[in-house]
N, C-alpha and C positions, 0 to 999 in steps of 0.2 A: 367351904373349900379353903379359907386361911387357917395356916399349920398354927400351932404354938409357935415355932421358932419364929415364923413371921413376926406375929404378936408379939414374942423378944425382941424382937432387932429394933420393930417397926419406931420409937421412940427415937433413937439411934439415926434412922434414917430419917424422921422429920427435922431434927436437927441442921442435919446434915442439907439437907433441900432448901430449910429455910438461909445458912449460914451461906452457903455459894453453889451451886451446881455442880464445878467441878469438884469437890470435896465430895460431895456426893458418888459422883462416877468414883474417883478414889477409894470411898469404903466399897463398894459392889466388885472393883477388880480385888481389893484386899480379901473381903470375904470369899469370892471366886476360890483364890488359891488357897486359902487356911482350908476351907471346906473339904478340897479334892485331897489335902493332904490325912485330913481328920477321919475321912472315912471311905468306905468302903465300896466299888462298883458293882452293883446288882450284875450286871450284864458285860460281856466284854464279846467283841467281835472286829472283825476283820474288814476293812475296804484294799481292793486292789483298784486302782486305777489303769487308764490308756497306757499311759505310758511306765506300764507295769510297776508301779513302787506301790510296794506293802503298808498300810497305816495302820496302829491299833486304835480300839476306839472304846474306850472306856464309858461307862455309862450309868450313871450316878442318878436318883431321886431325888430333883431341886425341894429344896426347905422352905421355899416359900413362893405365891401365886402372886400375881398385880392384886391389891386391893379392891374390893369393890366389882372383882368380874371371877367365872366360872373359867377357867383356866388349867391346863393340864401341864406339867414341867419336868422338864429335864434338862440333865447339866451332860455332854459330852466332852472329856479330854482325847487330844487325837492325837499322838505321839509317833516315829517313826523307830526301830531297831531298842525299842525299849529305855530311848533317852526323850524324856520327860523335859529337860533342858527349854528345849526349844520347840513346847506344844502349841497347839495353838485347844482355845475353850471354846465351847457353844451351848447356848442357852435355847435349847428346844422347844418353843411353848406351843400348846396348842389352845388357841385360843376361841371359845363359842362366843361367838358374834354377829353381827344382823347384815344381811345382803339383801338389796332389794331385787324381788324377781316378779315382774306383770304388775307392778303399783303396790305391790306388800311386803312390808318387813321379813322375813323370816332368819331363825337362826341355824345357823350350823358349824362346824367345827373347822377352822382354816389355821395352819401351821407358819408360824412368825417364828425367822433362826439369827439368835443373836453373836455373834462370831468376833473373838477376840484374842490375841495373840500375847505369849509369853514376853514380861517386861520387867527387867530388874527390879525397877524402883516401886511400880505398886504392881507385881502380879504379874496384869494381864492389860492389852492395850487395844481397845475397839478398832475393828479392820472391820471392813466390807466381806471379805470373804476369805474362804483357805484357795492360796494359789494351784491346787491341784483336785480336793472332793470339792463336788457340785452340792449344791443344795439340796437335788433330786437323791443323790446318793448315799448323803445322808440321813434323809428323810426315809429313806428305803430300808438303811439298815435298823433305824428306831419303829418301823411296822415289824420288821420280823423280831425284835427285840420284843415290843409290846407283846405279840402273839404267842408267842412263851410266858410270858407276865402277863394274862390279863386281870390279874388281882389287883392292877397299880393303872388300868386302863379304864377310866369313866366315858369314854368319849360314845359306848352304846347303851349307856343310858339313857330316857327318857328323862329330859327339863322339860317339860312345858309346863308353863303355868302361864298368870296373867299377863308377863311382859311376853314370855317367848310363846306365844300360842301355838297347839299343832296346826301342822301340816293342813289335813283335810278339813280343818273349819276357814281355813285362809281359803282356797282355790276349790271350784270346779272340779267334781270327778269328768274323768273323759279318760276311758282305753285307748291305751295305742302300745306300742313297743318301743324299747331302745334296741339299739345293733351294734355290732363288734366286726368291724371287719380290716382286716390285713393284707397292707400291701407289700409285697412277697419281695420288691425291690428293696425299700427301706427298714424292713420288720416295723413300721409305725402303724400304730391302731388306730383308727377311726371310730370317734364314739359320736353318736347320730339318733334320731329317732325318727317315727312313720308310721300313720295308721298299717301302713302294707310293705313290712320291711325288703320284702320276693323282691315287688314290685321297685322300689327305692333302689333296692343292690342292683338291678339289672342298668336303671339310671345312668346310676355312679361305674358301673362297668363299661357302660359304654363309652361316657366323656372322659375316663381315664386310662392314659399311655400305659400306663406299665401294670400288670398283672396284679388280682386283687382277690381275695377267698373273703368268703362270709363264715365268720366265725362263730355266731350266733344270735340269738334275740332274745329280748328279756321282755314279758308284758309287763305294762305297769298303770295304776288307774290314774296316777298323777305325774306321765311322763315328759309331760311340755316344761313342768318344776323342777322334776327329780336330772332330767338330763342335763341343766343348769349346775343344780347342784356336784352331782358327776364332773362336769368339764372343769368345776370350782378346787375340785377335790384333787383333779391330777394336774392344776395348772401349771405346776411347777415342771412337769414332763411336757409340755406343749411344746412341741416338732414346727407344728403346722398349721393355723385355723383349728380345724376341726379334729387333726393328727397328733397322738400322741407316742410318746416314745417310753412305752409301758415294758414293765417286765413279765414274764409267764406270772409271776406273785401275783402281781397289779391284777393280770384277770382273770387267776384264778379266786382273786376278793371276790371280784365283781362277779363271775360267777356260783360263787359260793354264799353269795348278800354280805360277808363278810367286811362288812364297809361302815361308819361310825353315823350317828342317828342323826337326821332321817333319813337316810337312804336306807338304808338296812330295812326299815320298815315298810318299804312300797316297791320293793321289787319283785316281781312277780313271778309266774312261771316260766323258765330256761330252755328254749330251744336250741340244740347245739346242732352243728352242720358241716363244719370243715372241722378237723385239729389244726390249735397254731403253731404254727410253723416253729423252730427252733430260735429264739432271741438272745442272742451274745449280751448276758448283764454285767456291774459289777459282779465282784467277788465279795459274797459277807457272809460271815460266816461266825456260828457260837465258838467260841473259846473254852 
C-alpha cells in the first residue's frame, strides 16, 4: 500500500524527523502546495452550507500512506468563487485500524481529517477545522466521490490475515436484526438492534414524545458486533446517543450493504416498512 513517491520523499522526510519536528511539518505543508499545483483533481464537487455560501472542493489522489499501516488517502483543496488565495487543504485518510468490541481486537476502516489553512511562508498552516464545512460534510462529499471511483476505493476489500483475523472466527454466531428508525421531528435516525425489532419499535414508541416511523430491519448473524461497528462508522454524524444525523445516501448504503468491510459482509436480509421521510442535506454535487 506504499506509493513509489512515498518511497521517493520517504529519505527526505527521515531527515527531516530526525533534524527538528518543525522542519518536518514545513516539508509536508511545502509538499501540500507544490502537489495541488502539479496536478490534476480526479473529482471536483460542490458543498453548500447553512448559511448558504458555495465551496468548491477539489479532490486529488494523496501520493503517499503512513508507513507501516493499510491506509486509504486523499488530499481536498476547498476554495470559495474560484480564488484558490485563501484555501484552506485537507488530508482525508482512511485509516484500517483495531477497535476493541466484547474483549477482541477487530479491524475496520475509521476516517482521520487533517485540515490546514493557506500560508504565505510555507503553504499551508495546521487548523483544527474549516470555520464553516463540518467534518461530517466533508466526509459525505468524499463517499459520493469514491462511489463514482471505486477503482481508487480498497476500503471493501477483504485484509484478513493473521494480525487482522475475520470477523466470524473472533465472536459467536447469534441472529438477531439491526433497525432504522426516524424520528419525524428531528429527521435523525436511530440505529439500534433486537432479537424482535416489532416488538423493540413499539418500546421506543411509547417512551418517546415526539413522533417516530420504522424504517426498516436488517437481519444479521453477528449483530451485537456489526451494530458497533455501524454506530463506529457514522460517528461523526452522531445527534444523539444512539441518533444520528444521516442523509437519504447514508441509508440508502446501509440499505444497499453498500458499507466498507466488514459490515458489507454480514448484513443480511432488508425488511423495509415505512419510506424516509424527506432529509434537508448539504449540497454536493459532481462538477
Amino acid at each position: 500500500m506504499i506509493s513509489i513517491e512515498y518511497n521517493l520523499l520517504d529519505p527526505y522526510r527521515k531527515v527531516n524527523q530526525r533534524a527538528y519536528a518543525r522542519i518536518h511539518s514545513h516539508f509536508n505543508y511545502w509538499h501540500y502546495r507544490e502537489y495541488i499545483n502539479q496536478e490534476i483533481p480526479f473529482y471536483t464537487g460542490i458543498i453548500t452550507t447553512d448559511t448558504a455560501a458555495t465551496f468548491n472542493i477539489d479532490v486529488y489522489r494523496a501520493n503517499w500512506s503512513p508507513q507501516g499501516s493499510i491506509s486509504l488517502s486523499f488530499y481536498c483543496l476547498i476554495y470559495k468563487n474560484g480564488d484558490k488565495s485563501k484555501s484552506y487543504f485537507v488530508e482525508v485518510r482512511y485509516n484500517y485500524q483495531d477497535i476493541i468490541i466484547r474483549k477482541e481486537k477487530l479491524y475496520h476502516w475509521i476516517p482521520k481529517l487533517f485540515w490546514y489553512k493557506t500560508n504565505s511562508d510555507f503553504g499551508f498552516t495546521n487548523v483544527d477545522n474549516h470555520p464553516l464545512i463540518s467534518e461530517s460534510e466533508l466526509l459525505e462529499l468524499m463517499e459520493q466521490c469514491l462511489e463514482l471511483h471505486r477503482d481508487l476505493d480498497y476500503r471493501f476489500l477483504n485484509f484478513d490475515n493473521v494480525k487482522c483475523p475475520p470477523l466470524a472466527s473472533l465472536y459467536t454466531k447469534k441472529s438477531s436484526f439491526h433497525y432504522l428508525i426516524q424520528c419525524e421531528t428531528t429527521n435523525t435516525i436511530k440505529i439500534g438492534r433486537a432479537a424482535t425489532p416489532l416488538k423493540r419499535f413499539s418500546q421506543i414508541d411509547s417512551d418517546t414524545a415526539t413522533k417516530i416511523r420504522l424504517i426498516a430491519t436488517i437481519q444479521n448473524d453477528y449483530a451485537i458486533v456489526v451494530d458497533e461497528l455501524l454506530k463506529q462508522h457514522f460517528i461523526h454524524k452522531c445527534y444523539k446517543k444512539e441518533w444520528f444525523s444521516l442523509t437519504k445516501a447514508d441509508v440508502d448504503r446501509i440499505l444497499s450493504k453498500n458499507l466498507p468491510y466488514p459490515i458489507n459482509q454480514f448484513l443480511g436480509q432488508v425488511d423495509l416498512y415505512n419510506p424516509l421521510l424527506s432529509i434537508d442535506t448539504p449540497t454536493s454535487q459532481k462538477v
